[in-house]
N, C-alpha and C positions, 0 to 999 in steps of 0.2 A: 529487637531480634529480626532475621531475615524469616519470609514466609514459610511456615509450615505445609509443604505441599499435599501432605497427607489429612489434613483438614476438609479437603475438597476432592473428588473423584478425578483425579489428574487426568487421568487416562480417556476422558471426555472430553479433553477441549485443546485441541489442536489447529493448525493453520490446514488445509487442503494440500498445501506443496509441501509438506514437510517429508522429509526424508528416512527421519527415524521415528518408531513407534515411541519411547523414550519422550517428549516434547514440553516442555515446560516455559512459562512467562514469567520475565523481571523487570522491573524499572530501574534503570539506571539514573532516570529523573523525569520529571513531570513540567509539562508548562510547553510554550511557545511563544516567542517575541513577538512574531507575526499577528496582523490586522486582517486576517481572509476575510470576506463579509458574509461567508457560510456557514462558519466554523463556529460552532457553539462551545466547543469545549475551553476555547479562549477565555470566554466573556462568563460562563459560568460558575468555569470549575478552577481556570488557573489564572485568571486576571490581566494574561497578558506578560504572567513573572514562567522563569523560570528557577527551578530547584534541583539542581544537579548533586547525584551523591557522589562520595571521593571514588576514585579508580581502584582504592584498596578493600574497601567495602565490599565494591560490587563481585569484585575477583574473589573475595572472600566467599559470596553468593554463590559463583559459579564452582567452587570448588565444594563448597557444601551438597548441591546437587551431585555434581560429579561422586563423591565419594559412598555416597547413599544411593544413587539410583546405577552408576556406572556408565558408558557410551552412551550420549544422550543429544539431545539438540534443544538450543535456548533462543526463545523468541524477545529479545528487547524491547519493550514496549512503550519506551521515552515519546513523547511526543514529537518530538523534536533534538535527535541525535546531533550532537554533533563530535564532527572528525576530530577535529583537532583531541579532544580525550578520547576519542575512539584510538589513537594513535598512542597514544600513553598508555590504556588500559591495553591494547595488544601485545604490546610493549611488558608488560605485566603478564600478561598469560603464558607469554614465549619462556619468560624467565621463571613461572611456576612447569613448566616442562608440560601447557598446553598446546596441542595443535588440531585439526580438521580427524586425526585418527581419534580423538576423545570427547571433545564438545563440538559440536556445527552451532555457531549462533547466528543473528540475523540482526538487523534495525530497520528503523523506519525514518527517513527525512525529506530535508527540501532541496534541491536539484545545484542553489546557490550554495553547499555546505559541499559537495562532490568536486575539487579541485584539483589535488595532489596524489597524482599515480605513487609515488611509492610510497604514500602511507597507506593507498587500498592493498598494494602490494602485503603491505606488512600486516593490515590485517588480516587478509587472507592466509597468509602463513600460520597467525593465532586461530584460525579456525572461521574465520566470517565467510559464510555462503548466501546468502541472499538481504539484498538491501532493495527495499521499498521507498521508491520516492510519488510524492504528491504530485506528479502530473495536471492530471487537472482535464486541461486543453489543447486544442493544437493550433487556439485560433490567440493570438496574442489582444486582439483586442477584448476578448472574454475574459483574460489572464490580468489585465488592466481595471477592468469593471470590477472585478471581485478582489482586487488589490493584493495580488499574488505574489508581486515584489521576485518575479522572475523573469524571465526572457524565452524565449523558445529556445534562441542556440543556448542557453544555459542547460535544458533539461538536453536538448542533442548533446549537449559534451558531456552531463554526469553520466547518461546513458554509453555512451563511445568508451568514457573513461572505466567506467564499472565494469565492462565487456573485456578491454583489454587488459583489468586485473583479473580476471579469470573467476569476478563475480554473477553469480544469478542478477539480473534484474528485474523486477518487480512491479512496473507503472500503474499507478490509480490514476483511474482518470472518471471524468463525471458526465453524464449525458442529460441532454435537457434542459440546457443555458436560455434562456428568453433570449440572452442576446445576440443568438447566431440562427440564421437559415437553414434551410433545411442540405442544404448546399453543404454549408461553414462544418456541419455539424459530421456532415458524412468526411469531408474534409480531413477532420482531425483521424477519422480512423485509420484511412489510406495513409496519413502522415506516420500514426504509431506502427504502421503497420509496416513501413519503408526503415524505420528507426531496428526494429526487432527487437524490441528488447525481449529476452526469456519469458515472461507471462505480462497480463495486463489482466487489470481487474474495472469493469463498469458499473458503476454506479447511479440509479437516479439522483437527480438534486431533492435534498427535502432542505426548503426552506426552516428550518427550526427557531421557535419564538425564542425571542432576546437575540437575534440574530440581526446584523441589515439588513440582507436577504430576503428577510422575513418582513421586516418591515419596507423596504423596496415595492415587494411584490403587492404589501396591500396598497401603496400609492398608485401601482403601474397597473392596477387590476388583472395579476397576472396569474393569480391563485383559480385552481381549478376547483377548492374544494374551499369548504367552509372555513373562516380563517379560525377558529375554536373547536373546529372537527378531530380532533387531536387522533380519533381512533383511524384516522388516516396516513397519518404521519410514519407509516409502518416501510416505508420504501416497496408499497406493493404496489405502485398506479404512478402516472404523472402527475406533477402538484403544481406545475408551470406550465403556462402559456409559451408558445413555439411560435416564431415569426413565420404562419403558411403554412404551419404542423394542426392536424388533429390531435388528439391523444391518442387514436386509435396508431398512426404513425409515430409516434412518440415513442408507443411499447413495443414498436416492429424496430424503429431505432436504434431504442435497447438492445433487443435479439439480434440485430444485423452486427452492434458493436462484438458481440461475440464469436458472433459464427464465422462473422470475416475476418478476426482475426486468427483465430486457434480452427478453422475449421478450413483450411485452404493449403492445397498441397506442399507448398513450400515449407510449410510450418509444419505439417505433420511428417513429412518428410525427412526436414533436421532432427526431429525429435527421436522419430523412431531409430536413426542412426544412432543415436546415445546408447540404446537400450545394450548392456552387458550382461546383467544378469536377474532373477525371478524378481528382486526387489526394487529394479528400475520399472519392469512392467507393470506389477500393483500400482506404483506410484502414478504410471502415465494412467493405468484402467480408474486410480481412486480422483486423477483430473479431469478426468471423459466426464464421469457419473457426475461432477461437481458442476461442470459448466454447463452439460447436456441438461441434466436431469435439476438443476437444483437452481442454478443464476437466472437460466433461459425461462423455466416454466415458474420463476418468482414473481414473473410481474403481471395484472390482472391485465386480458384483454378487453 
């Protein structure tokens, strides 16, 4: 049976960019091919396999929501989406007489999976408004070290390409690479920053055990903190070593990645042109509150 949403306090657990009060989480599948050397949920949770459900299934999913909650917005939470059944299952929602006026849903992938304008076209027409891709870096040799299995013009084109299907885009990216400068590091923001994509999110690196990363860092003595201190592990402090970084710079880092990018005229400028009506403004005052008050003052000085 598909999840009983009424089992848990729905109405608590939403994304920050979400659009409709309405918000709810699916899996359309589980897993990821990829070798990142960061990425714990590979090596612990999925093996490395992926587990894809059918496109009739999931639609079956979405319309069960749909009919029990009405106008709503659906977060995909695949590890690792990919288009080509994104394109099938849109394909499927158009013909159940889905579109953007009934479901807004969203995914999350890698940068090499964003290739074909008219199949984002088409999901967009089913209703897909924001896609989340793994960024990462903007330095290609960090993207290498962590065996990211992308390119930089790959993440520039899914970003171009996402923009001109008239998608939200979405970039993670991670601060606190051992293997970049303090240079490399600011580097990448000015790069995301040139790219625009619609939001970015930053992230500390936590080396997490069973990870290479994790073991990397105890060879390279890169670890700022006890390698069994696990009450650390919380993404509240730096836990890597920085080529010419303190930590104390490490966490002004962090805060510069945000503020430079969502905190600088041009950016608040396009935004506030968006605004049409009271429920665009919450939206931008519930982004303020989120990155001002909530990402920026996350990390211990």
């Amino acid at each position: 049976p598909h999840v009983d949403h009424e089992l848990v306090p729905w109405q608590r657990y939403f994304e920050a960019w979400r659009n409709r009060d309405k918000f709810f989480y699916v899996m359309s599948g589980r897993g990821c091919w990829l070798n990142c050397t960061f990425c714990c949920w590979t090596k612990l949770l999925w093996h490395n396999m992926v587990r894809q459900r059918s496109v009739a299934d999931v639609a079956s999913e979405f319309q069960e929501i749909y009919d029990h909650y009405g106008e709503c917005e659906i977060w995909d939470d695949h590890d690792c989406f990919e288009t080509g059944w994104g394109k099938t299952f849109a394909e499927r929602l158009i013909r159940m007489g889905y579109d953007h006026e009934e479901i807004l849903w969203a995914f999350q992938t890698h940068s090499n999976m964003i290739h074909n304008i008219d199949d984002l076209k088409l999901m967009k027409k089913s209703g897909l408004h924001i896609v989340k891709l793994g960024v990462e870096s903007g330095n290609q040799n960090t993207l290498n070290n962590v065996r990211k299995g992308v390119k930089i013009q790959q993440h520039e084109k899914a970003i171009a390409l996402l923009k001109e299907a008239d998608i939200v885009v979405h970039a993670n990216l991670m601060v606190g690479w051992p293997y970049e400068t303090k240079k490399e590091a600011y580097r990448t923001i000015e790069w995301i920053k040139k790219l625009a994509p619609n939001q970015a999110q930053f992230s500390l690196i936590i080396p997490y055990p069973f990870t290479e990363l994790y073991d990397e860092a105890k060879s390279n003595g890169w670890l700022l903190v006890g390698e069994t201190d696990w009450d650390s592990y919380d993404a509240s402090q730096p836990m890597l070593r920085m080529e010419g970084m303190t930590p104390e710079e490490i966490v002004q880092l962090y805060r510069d990645s945000w503020s430079k990018f969502y905190f600088n005229a041009k950016y608040v400028w396009k935004h506030l042109k968006t605004v049409k009506n009271w429920q665009d403004v919450k939206q931008l005052y519930r982004g303020y509150k989120s990155i001002r008050f909530g990402h920026m003052k996350a990390i211990k000085s």
